[in-house]
Every structure is written in C-alpha cells, then in structure tokens.
C-alpha positions in Angstrom: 140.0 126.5 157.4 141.5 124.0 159.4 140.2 121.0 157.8 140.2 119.4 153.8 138.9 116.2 152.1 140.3 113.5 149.3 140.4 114.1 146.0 139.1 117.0 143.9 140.5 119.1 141.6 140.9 122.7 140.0 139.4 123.2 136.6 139.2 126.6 134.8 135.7 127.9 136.9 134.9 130.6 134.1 133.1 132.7 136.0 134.6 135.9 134.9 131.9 135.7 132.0 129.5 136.7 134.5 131.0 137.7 137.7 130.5 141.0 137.1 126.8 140.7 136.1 124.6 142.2 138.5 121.1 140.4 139.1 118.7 142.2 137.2 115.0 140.9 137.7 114.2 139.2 134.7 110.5 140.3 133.0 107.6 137.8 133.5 106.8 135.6 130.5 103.8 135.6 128.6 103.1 132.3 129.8 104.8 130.2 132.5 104.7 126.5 132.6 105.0 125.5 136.5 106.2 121.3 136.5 104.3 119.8 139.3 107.8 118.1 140.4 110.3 120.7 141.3 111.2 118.7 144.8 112.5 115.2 145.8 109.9 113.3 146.9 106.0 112.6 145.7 104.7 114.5 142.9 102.5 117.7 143.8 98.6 117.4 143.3 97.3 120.1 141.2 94.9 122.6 142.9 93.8 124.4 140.1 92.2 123.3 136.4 91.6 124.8 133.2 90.2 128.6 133.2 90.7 129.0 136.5 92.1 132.5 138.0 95.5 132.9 140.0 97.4 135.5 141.8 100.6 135.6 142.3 102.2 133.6 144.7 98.6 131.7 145.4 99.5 127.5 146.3 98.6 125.8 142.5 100.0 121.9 143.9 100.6 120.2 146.7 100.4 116.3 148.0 101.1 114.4 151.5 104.1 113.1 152.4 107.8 113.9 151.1 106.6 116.7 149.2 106.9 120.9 148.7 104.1 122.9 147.3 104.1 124.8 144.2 102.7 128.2 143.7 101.7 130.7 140.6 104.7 133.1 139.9 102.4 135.4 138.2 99.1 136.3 138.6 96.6 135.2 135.2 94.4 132.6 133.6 95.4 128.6 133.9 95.1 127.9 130.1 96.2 124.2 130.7 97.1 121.1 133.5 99.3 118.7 131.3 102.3 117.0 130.6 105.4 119.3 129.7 109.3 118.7 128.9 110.9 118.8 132.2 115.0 119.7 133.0 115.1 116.2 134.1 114.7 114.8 130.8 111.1 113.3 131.1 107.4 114.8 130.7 105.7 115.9 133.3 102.6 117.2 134.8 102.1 121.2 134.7 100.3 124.4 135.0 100.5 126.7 132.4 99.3 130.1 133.2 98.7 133.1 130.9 100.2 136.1 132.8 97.9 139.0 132.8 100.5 141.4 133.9 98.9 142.6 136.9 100.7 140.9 139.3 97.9 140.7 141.4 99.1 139.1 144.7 97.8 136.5 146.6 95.7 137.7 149.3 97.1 135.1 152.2 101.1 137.0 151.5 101.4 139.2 154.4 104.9 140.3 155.9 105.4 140.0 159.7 106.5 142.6 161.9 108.5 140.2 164.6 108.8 136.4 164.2 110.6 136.1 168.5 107.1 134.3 169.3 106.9 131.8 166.5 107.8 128.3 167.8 110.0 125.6 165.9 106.8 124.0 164.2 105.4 126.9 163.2 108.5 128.2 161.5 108.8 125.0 160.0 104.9 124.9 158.7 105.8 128.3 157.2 109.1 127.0 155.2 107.0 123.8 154.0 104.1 126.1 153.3 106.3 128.4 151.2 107.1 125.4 149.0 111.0 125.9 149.6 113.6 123.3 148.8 117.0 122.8 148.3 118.2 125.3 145.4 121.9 124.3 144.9 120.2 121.8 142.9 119.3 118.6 145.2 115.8 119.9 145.6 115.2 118.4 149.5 112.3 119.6 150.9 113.9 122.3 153.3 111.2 121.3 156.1 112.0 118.1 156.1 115.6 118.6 156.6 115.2 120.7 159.4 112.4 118.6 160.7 114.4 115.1 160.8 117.6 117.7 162.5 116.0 118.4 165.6 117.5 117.2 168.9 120.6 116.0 166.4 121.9 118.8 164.6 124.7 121.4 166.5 126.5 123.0 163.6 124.1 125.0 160.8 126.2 125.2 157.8 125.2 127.5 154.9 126.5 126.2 151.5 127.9 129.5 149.7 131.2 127.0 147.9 129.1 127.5 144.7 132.5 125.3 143.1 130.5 124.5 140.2 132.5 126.6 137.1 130.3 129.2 135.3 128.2 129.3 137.9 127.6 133.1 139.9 124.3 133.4 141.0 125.3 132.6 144.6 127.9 134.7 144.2 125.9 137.7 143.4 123.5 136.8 146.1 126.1 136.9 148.4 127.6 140.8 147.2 124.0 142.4 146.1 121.5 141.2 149.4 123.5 139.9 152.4 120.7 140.9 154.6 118.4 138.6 153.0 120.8 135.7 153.6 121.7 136.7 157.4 118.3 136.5 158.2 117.4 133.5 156.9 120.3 132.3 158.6 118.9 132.9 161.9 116.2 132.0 161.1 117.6 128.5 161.0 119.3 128.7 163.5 116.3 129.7 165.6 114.3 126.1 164.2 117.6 124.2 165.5 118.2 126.0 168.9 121.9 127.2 168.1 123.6 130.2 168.5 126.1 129.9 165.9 126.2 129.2 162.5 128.9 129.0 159.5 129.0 130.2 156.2 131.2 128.2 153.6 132.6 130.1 150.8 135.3 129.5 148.6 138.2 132.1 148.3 137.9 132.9 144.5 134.9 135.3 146.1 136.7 137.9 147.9 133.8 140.7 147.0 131.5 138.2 149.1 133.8 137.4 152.0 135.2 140.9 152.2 131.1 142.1 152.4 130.2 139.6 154.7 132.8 140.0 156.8 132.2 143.8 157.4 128.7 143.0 158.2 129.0 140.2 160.3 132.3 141.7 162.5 134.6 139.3 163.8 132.5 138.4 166.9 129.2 137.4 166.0 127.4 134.2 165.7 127.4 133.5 162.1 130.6 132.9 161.0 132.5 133.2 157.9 134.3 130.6 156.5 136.9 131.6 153.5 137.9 127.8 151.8 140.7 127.2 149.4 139.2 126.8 145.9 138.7 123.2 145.2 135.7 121.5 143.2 133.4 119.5 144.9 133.9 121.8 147.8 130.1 122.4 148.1 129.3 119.2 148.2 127.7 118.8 151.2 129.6 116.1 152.4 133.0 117.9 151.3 131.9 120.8 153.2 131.1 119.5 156.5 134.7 117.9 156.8 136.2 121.0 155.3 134.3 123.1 158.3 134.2 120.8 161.3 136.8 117.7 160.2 133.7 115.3 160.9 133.0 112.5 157.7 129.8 111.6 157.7 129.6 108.0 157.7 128.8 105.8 153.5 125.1 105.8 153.5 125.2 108.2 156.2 123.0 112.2 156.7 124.9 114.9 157.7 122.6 114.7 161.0 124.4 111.9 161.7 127.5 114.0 162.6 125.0 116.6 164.1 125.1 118.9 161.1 123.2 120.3 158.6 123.5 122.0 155.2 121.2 124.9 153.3 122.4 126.3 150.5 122.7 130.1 150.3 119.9 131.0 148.3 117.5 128.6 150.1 118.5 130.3 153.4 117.7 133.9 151.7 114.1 131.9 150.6 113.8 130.8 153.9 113.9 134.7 154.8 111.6 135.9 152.4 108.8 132.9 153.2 109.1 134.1 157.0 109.2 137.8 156.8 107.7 138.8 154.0 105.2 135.5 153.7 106.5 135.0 149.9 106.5 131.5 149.1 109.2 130.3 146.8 108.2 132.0 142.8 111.5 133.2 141.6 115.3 132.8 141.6 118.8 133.4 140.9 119.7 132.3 137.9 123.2 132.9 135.5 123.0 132.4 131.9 126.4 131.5 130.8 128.5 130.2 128.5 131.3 130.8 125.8 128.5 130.6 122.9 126.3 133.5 124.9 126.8 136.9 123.7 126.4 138.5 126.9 126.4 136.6 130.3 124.0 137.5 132.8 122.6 136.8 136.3 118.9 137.0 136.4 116.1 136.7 138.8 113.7 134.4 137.4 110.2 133.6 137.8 109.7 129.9 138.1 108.7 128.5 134.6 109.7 130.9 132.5 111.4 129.0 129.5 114.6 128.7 128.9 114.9 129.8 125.5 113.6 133.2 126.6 116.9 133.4 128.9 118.7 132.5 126.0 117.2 135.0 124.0 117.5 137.5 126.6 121.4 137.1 126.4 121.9 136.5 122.4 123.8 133.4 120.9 127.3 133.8 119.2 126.6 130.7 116.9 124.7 127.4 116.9 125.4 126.1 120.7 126.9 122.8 120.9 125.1 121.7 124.2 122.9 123.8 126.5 122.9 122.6 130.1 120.6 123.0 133.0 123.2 124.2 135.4 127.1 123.7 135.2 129.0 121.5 133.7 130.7 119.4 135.9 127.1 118.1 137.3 124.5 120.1 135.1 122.0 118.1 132.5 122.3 118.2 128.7 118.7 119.5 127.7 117.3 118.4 124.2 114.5 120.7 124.4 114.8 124.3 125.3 111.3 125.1 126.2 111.8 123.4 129.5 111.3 125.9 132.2 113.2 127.2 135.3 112.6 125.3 138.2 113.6 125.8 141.7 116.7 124.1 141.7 117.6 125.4 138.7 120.4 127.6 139.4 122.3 128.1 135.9 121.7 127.9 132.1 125.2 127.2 130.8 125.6 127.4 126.2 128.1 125.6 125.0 130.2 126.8 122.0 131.5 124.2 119.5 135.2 124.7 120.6 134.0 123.6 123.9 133.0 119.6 122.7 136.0 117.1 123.9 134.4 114.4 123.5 136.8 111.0 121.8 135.7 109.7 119.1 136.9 106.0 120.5 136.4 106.2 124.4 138.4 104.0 126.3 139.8 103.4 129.9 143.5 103.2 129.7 144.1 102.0 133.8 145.7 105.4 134.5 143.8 105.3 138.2 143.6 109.5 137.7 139.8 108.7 138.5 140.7 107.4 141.6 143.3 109.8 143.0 140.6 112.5 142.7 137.3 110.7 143.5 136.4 112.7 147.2 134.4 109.5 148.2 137.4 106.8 148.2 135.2 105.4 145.2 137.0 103.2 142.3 135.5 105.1 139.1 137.5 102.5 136.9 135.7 99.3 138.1 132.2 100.5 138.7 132.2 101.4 135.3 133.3 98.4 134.2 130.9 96.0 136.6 127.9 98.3 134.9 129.3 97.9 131.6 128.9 94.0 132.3 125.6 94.4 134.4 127.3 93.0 137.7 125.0 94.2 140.1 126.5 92.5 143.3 129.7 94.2 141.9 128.0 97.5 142.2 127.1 97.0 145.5 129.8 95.8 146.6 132.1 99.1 145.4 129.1 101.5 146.8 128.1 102.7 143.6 125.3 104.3 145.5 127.5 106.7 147.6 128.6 108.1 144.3 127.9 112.2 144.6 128.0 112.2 140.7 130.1 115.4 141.1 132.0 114.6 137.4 135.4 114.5 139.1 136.3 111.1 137.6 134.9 112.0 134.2 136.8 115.8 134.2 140.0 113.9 134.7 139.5 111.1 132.4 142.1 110.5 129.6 140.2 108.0 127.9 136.9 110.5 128.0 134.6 108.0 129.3 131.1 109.0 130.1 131.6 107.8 133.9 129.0 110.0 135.2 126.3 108.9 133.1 127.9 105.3 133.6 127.2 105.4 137.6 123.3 107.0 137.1 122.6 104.3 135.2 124.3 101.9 137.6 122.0 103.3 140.7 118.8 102.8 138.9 120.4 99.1 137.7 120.7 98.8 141.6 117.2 100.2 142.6 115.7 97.9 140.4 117.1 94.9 141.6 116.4 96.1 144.8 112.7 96.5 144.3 112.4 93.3 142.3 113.8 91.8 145.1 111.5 93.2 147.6 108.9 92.2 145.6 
C-alpha cells in the first residue's frame, strides 16, 4: 500500500468470536417476510397478492426509477402484502410467504455456458434484473453504479476492508469461495472496459490474502491489495485514497476520480446473477457477539427473522442491545422479528458488560473527535450547531459529508451520541432544503 487517509483508529475488532466459523447454509424459515425496500432509492411495487403461488427466486417487487427488484427466497404460498418492522426502524411494506419446502425454482433461472458475447447493457439488465445492490450495507443499486461509471471509471476496486469489528462474513467469503468473487470481478470489469482490477483487504486477514494470492499469482489482472488495519478503511472514500492516493472531491462520487467501488459479496452476487441466473435471495451473514453462545457465519435467505439467527446460536443472558450489523455503524433494533435484508451483513448481541454508556454526557473540548474524523469534519461543533438547531451552521461545517462511520463517537470521553447527533442533523438539513424548494 503506498497510500493512507486522516484520522481513524484501531479498536479491539473481535472477530476471533467467529473467524473460525465456517458458512454453514442456514435452513429456510417457516415463513419469510421479504420488505419491499431493501435498496436506496424508490420503494419496490409488489407483483404478487394474497394466496398467490411463488418459486424460488421468481421477481415478487419491482418499480421504475432508482430502484432493485425483490424476489421469493423460497418457493410457497404469499399468506400476506403488509406493513412489517423493518432494520431501519420504521414499518414497511412486505411479502410474507409460507415456505412449502420444495424449493421449487423459478422457471426463468437458467445458468449460461459463456457470457464473451453479452454486451455492457445486457450485463447490466442482468445485474438490475437480479435485484442486486450494495451489500456492505449502503444498499446502491449495483446497476446503477456501473451504469452512471461508464466512459468515467478506470480503476474497479473491490471492497474486501470489512474494518467493521465483529464482523466476518466477508472474511469467510473471501477463504471458503474465491472463485465466486474472481468471477464476478471480471465480470465488472468486462461492464467498465478494464483490464485490471484491485482487491482491498485489510492485513488482520492473512487466510484471505494468503488464498487469494495463490490463486490470483503475482501477474494477473486482479490485484491484491494487503492494507494496514485501520477502521473506516472500507469506507469507500478511505479506500480509494488508500489504493490509488486520489480524494474524491466533499459532495463528490468516486467516478469523479474515475473509480468505482463493489463490495466483495456484491461482486460474488454479481457472479451468481450472470452465470448461474440466480437473482439476489440469500447472504452472508455473522451472528456475533459476547452475549451469543456460539458465534456463527451463516448463509441466509432474505427475510428470515432475526430472532431465528439468534436462536440458532443461543444467548448467554438477557442481551443488552442487538444490532443489525456492527457496532461502530450497525442499528440498535427494538424488535427482533425484523428480517435479513440484503444489506444486512451482521447480527451483533450485546452483553451487559458491553454498555458504556455516561450517565451525564458531556463534551469536554478535548478535540479527540477531530484528530480522528477521516473527513477533516469538526464532530465537536456540528454537534453543538444541531443541539441549537443552527441549520446554516450545519451547512456550513458539511454535516452532509459526514460518513457516519462512529469514529468521533468511539473516541469520545464525554460519551456523546455524535452519530445519532449528525443523522438527525442531515434530515434537519433535508428538510430545510425541501421547504425551501417548495
């Protein structure tokens, strides 16, 4: 690595609870409730109603626009279209499907026996078709990514940091099916023209690197990229200056330093929508955590609940928080019937010993938020302009380049809830914005 970017630091990553957990495919639910918002961007139509029959892997929602399509992880009976408790906090609209255990697949999946002749747009109206998006948790439509990347992009890098503590999914991915992930790389590649491509992973994986490496040789297009051990380093931001040197501009896309960025288990999707014609229905996911009896990495089909992963693990004691991935950037959940979702890469139990929060939270001026903030942000004073609602304030520090990557709030004396500070900030911001507008 030749390169590195401000800030950051080093807490204990904790993935020793599960490292060693090999992905075992996790057994379909009884029922599976399928959110019709698993993307960024418009919510998905559904395509099915109540009593209808679905295969596995048949498209249940879709919509126009900035949007991925859902699809039936099992095959069975759709007992219900309704509002559900989603990971994001709120209720939303979903297909619950009673799994007849057949796993009778859908008729349109068929694996292809060379892809040379498919053109850009095709491949692209495959990987939209497939309903894959971002699953490092941003959720980006992958074909629009690669879509708005043509003619810009010269450097594909593939997101295997996985910096996030707890969290091995990736990791696994990486060790157990490299294949998968080589492919989809080039298959990437192949939609932007290039002939090489990078892989970013950070050195607490040697298993990964080491296999990688002897696959790959030292000559070949797809390069691996060892990176010293530093959190946010998969932020994609972090990662492009730690690869190439280039910063992408505040406000700025990575295309706009001609890159681009897919995580590594959306680039092994990418493979399995392509080759094998199997849209997006299951995926990595650890169950971790110090209140856990037995840590485990999983492949999941999409909405199976997460108190059945839970289950399937055992609890020590009476968990003190349960998170929808890690916990640097993961989601306290308050109900845990919500369901596994694409970008749903981690359950993560906390015990009891793990709460820090103060009872009387307070900033003390230290400026440690600042010295490790990786986007030159002042933590300090955009917590304290949305404390007083200053919304020119919040402009005017870039609240809205904020990565909310928990940095600020890790390193925080005082034990302010920064994080949650700077989300409510941005919508503070939106709104004016659109009241404005209007």
């Amino acid at each position: 690595m030749a390169f590195s970017f401000f800030g950051g630091i080093h807490p204990n990553d904790m993935k020793a609870l599960s490292r060693k957990a090999a992905i075992r495919p996790f057994p379909a639910p009884e029922v599976v409730v399928i959110p019709l918002s698993q993307h960024i961007g418009a919510l998905c139509k559904p395509l099915v109603k109540k009593g209808d029959k679905v295969t596995l892997g048949q498209k249940i929602g879709d919509s126009e626009g900035l949007c991925a399509p859902v699809h039936a992880s099992v095959s069975g009976t759709v007992t219900a279209v309704e509002p559900r408790p989603h990971v994001g906090g709120t209720m939303v609209p979903s297909v619950v499907i009673k799994n007849d255990f057949e796993e009778t697949l859908c008729p349109d999946i068929k694996p292809r026996e060379s892809i040379d002749d498919l053109t850009t747009e095709e491949l692209i109206a495959i990987i939209r078709e497939a309903g894959i998006v971002g699953m490092g948790g941003a959720m980006f439509p992958t074909h629009v990514k690669i879509s708005s990347g043509l003619g810009k992009v010269d450097t594909v890098i593939i997101n295997a940091a996985e910096c996030e503590p707890y969290i091995t999914s990736d990791d696994r991915l990486l060790r157990e099916e490299p294949q998968r992930l080589i492919g989809g790389i080039r298959i990437l590649m192949k939609c932007f023209g290039l002939k090489k491509a990078y892989i970013g992973i950070e050195k607490n994986k040697p298993e990964a690197i080491q296999k990688l490496s002897e696959i790959l040789g030292w000559n070949s297009d797809i390069i691996v990229e060892p990176l010293r051990t530093r959190y946010p380093q998969g932020a994609e931001k972090q990662l492009i200056q730690s690869i190439t040197g280039r910063q992408v501009p505040p406000g700025g896309l990575p295309a706009a330093v001609g890159c681009a960025v897919f995580n590594a288990a959306t680039a092994a999707a990418v493979y399995d929508a392509v080759w094998l014609g199997m849209p997006l229905v299951r995926r990595g996911v650890t169950v971790t955590g110090r209140a856990i009896v037995e840590p485990m990495n999983f492949l999941v089909p999409i909405g199976t609940s997460f108190e059945e992963l839970i289950d399937a693990c055992g609890m020590k004691d009476a968990p003190s928080k349960v998170l929808t991935g890690g916990p640097m950037m993961g989601i306290a959940q308050f109900d845990w019937s919500v369901s596994v979702i694409k970008g749903t890469n981690a359950v993560t139990v906390f015990s009891q010993e793990d709460l820090a929060d103060a009872k009387d939270p307070r900033c003390i001026r230290c400026g440690r938020c600042m010295e490790v903030c990786p986007m030159h942000l002042m933590p300090l004073k955009m917590y304290a302009a949305e404390r007083k609602n200053d919304i020119e304030a919040l402009d005017s520090l870039h609240l809205m380049d904020c990565i909310e990557c928990g940095c600020c709030s890790y390193t925080c004396p005082g034990k302010l809830h920064l994080v949650q500070s700077f989300r409510t900030g941005k919508q503070k911001l939106r709104d004016a914005a659109a009241k404005k507008k209007a």
